[in-house]
Backbone as CSV, one residue per row, in Angstrom:
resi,resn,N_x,N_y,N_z,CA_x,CA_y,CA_z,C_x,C_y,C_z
1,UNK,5.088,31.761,-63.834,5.233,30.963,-62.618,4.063,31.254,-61.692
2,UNK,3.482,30.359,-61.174,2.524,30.667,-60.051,2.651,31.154,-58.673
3,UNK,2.391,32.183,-58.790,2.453,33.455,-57.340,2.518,32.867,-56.307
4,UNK,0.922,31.871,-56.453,0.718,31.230,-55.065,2.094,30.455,-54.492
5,UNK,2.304,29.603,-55.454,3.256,28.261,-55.035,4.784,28.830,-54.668
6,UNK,5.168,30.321,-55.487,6.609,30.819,-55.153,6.167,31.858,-53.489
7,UNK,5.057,32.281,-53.159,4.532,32.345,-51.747,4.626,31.668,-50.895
8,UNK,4.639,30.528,-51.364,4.401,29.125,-50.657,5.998,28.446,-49.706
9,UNK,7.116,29.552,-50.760,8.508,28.628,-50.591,9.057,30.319,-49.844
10,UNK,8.884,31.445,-49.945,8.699,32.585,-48.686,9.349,32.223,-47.375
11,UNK,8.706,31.191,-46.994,9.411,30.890,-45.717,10.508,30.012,-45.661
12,UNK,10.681,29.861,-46.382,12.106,28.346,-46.714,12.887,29.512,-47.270
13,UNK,12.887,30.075,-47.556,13.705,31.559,-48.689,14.372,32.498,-47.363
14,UNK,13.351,33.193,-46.586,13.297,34.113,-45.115,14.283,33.432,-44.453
15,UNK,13.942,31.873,-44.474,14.699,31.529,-43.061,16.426,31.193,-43.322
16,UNK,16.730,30.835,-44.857,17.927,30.501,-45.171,18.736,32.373,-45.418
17,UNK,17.932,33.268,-45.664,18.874,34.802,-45.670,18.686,35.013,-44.169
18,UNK,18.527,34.387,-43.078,18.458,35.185,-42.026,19.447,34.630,-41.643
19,UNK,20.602,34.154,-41.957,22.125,33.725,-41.430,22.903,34.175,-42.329
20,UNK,22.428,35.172,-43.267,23.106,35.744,-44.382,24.163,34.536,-45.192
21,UNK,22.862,33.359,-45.991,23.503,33.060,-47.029,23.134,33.677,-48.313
22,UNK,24.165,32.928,-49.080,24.306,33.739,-50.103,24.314,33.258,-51.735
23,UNK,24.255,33.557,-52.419,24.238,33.019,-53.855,22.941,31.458,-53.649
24,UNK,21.733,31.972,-53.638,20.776,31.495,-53.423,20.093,31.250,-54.927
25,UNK,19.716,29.991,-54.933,19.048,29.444,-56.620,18.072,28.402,-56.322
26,UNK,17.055,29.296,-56.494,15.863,28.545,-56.056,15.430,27.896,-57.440
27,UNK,15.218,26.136,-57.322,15.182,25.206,-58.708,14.084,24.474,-58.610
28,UNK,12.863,25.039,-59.730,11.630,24.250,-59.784,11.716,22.593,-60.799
29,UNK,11.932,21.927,-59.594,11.871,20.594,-60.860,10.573,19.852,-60.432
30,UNK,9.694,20.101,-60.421,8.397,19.320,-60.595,8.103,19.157,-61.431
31,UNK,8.885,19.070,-62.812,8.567,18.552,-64.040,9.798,17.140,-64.410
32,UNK,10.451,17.633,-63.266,11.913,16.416,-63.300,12.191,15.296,-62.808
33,UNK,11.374,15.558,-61.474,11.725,14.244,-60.758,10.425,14.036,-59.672
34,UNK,10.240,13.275,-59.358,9.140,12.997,-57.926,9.815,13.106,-56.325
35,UNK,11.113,13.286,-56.699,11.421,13.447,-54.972,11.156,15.032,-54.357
36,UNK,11.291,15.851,-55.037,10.914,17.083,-54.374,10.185,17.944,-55.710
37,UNK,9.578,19.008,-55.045,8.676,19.854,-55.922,9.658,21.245,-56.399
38,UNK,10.914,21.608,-54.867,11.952,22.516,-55.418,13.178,22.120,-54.548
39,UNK,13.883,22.743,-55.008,15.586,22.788,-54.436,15.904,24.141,-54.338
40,UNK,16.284,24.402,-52.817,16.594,25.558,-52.790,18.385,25.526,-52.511
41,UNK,19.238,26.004,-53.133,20.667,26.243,-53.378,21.129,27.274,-52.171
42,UNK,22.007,27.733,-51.486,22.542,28.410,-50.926,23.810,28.131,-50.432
43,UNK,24.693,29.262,-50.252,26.177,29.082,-49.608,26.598,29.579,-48.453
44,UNK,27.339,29.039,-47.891,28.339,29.781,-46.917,29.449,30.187,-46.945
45,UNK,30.500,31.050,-46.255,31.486,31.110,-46.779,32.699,30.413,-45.307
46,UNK,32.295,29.365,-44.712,32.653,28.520,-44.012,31.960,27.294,-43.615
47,UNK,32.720,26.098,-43.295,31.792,24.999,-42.513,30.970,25.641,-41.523
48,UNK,31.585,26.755,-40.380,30.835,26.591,-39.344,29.879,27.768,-39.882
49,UNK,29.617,28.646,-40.792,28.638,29.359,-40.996,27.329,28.614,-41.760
50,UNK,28.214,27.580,-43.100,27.076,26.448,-43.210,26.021,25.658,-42.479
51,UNK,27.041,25.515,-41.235,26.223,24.705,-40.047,25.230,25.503,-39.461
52,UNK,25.934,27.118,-39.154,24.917,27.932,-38.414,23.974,28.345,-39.471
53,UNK,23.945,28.216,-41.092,22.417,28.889,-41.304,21.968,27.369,-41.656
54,UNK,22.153,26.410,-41.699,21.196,24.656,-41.313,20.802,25.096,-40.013
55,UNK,21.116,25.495,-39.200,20.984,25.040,-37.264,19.637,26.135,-37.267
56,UNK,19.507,27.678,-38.250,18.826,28.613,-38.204,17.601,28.410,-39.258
57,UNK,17.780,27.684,-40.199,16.484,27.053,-41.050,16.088,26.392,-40.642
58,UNK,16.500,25.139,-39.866,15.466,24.069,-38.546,14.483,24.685,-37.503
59,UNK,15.406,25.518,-37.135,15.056,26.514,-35.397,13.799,27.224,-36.168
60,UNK,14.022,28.265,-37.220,13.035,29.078,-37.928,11.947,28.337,-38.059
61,UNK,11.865,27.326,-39.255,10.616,26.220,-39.643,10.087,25.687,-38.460
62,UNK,10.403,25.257,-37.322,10.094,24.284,-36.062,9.011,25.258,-35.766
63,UNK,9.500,26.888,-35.591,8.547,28.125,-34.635,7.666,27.958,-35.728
64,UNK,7.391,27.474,-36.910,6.079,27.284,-37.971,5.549,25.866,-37.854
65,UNK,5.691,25.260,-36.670,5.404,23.618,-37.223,5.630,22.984,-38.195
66,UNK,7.445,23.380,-38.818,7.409,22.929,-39.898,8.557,21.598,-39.731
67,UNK,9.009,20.614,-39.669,10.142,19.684,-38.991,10.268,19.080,-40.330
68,UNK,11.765,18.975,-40.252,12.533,18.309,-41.719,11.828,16.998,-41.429
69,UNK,11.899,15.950,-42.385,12.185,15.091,-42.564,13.279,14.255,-42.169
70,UNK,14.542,15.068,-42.510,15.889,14.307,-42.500,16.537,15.438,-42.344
71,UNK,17.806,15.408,-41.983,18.439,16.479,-41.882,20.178,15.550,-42.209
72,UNK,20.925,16.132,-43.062,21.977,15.732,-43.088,23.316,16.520,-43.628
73,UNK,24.474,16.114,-42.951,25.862,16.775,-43.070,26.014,18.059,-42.426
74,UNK,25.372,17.922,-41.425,25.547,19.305,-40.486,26.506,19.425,-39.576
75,UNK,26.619,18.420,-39.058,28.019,17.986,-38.511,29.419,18.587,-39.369
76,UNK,29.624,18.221,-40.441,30.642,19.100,-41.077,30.765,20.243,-41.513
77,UNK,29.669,20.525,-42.311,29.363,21.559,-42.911,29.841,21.835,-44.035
78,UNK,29.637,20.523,-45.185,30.268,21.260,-46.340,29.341,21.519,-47.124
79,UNK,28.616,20.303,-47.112,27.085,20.450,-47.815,26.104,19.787,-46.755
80,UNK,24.843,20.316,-46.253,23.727,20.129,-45.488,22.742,20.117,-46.028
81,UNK,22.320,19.037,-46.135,20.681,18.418,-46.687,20.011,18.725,-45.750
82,UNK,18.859,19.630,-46.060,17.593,19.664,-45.171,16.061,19.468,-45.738
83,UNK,15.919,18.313,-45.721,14.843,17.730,-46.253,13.375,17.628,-45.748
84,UNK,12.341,18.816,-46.587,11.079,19.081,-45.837,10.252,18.385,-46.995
85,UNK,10.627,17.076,-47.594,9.362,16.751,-48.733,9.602,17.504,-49.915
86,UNK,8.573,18.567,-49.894,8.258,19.213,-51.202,9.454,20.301,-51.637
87,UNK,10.369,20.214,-50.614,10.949,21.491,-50.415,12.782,20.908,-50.043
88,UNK,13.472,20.580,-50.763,14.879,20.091,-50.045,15.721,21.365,-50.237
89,UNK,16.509,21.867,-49.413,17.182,23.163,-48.619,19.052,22.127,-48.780
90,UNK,19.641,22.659,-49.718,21.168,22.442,-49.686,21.951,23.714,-49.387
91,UNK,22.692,23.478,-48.358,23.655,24.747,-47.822,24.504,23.798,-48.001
92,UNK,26.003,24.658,-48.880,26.898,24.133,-49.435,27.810,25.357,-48.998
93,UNK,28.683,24.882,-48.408,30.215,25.385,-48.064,30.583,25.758,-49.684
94,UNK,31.417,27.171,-49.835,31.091,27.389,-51.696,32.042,26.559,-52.071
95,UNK,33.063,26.104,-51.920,34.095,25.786,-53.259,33.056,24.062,-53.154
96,UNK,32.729,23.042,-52.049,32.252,22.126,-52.427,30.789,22.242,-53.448
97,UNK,29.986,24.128,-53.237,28.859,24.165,-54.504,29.472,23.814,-55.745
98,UNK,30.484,24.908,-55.601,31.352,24.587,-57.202,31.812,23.696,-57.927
99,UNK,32.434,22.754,-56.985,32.695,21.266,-57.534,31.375,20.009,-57.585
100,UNK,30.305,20.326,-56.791,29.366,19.257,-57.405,28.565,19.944,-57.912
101,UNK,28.389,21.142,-58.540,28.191,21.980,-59.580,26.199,21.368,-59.886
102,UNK,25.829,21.514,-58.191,24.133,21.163,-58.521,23.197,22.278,-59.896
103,UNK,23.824,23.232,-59.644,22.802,24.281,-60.607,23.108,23.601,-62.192
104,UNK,24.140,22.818,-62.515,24.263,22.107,-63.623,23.891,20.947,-63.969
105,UNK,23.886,19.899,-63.067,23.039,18.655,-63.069,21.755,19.037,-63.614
106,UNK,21.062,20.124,-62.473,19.904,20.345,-63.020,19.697,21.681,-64.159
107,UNK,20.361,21.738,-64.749,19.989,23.061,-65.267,18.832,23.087,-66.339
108,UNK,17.655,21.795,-66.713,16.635,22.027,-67.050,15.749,22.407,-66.384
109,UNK,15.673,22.511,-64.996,15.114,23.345,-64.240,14.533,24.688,-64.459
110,UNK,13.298,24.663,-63.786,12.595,26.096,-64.258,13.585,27.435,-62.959
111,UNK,13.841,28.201,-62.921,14.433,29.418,-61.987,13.176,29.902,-61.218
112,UNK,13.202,30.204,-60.122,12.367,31.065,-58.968,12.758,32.192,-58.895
113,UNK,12.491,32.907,-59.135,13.223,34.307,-58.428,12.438,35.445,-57.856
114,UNK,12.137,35.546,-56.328,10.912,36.203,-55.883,11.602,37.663,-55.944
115,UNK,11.361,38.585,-56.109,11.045,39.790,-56.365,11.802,40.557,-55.009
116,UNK,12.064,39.750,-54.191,12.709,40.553,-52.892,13.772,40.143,-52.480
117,UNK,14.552,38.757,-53.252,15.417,37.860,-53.389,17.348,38.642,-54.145
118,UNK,16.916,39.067,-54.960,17.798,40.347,-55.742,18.231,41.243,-54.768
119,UNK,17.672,41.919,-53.835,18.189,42.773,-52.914,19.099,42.553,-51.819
120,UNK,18.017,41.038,-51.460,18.915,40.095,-50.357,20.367,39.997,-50.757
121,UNK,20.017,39.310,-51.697,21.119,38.514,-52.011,22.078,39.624,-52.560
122,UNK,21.649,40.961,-52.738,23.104,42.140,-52.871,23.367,42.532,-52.241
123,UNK,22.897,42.543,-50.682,23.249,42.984,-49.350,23.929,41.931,-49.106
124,UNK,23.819,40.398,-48.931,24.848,39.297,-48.600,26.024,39.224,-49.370
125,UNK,26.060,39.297,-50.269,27.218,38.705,-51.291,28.546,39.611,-51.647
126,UNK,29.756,38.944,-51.271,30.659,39.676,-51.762,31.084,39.287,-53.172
127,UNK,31.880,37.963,-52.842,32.284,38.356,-54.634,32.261,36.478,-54.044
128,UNK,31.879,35.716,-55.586,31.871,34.432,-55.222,33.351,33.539,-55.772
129,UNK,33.163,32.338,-55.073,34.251,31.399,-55.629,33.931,31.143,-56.521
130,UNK,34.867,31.059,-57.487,35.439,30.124,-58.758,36.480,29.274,-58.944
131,UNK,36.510,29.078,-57.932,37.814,27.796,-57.228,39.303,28.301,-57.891
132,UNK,39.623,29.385,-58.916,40.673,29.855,-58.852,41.656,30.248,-58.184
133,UNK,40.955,30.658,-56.778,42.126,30.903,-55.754,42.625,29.317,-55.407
134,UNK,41.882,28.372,-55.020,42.599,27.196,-54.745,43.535,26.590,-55.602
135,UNK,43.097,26.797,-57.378,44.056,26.248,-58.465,45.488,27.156,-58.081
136,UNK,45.169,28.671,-57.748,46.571,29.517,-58.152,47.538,28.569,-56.513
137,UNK,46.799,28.651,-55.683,47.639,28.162,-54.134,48.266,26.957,-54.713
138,UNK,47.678,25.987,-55.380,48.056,24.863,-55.453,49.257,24.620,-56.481
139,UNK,49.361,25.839,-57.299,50.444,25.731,-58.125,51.207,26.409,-57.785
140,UNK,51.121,27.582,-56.667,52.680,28.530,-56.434,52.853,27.165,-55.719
């Protein structure tokens, strides 16, 4: 993978762990499609924490001159599109990651994984959904 270009996504990476999300999957499809060059994956473990690390990846990028494109579903917070071009940023409330199951659509996708990303993401993460707790609620 090229150093430069996973350098390049550093700050889109920084600004989505600084609201401590979590289960982060950074997806190179510039061999897949022409709308973006990557997809960066991340969760929350509420709407309103979804909303607050969207509200903290805008605020972050802006202090870089960096301004989405589009910005969408922030208002709810289940899933939030933040669209910089080369670079689209999905914060997904987890059980809605799980059910539109993006890391599988794309799973010809090449993986990112910067070298300082592993640590983050074991200081954030407790234990993730597998939508089992909602199946067991729904059947007692």
């Amino acid at each position: 993978m090229n150093t430069e270009f996973e350098s390049s996504l550093d700050v889109y990476i920084k600004a989505a762990l600084g609201r401590k999300a979590f289960d982060m999957a950074i997806l190179d499809v510039r061999e897949l499609t022409s709308v973006a060059d990557v997809f960066i994956l991340c969760s929350g473990r509420s709407n309103r924490q979804v909303s607050a690390i969207a509200d903290f990846i805008v605020t972050e990028l802006k202090k870089q001159n960096r301004r989405p494109l589009h910005v969408e579903g922030k208002k709810e917070g289940h899933w939030v599109l933040i669209d910089y071009g080369h670079v689209i940023i999905h914060v997904f409330y987890e059980p809605v990651r799980v059910f539109y199951d993006l890391e599988g659509l794309w799973s010809d996708a090449g993986r990112i994984q910067p070298k300082y990303l592993a640590d983050a993401q074991m200081a954030a993460s407790e234990t993730r959904f597998t939508g089992d707790d909602v199946i067991e609620e729904v059947i007692e």
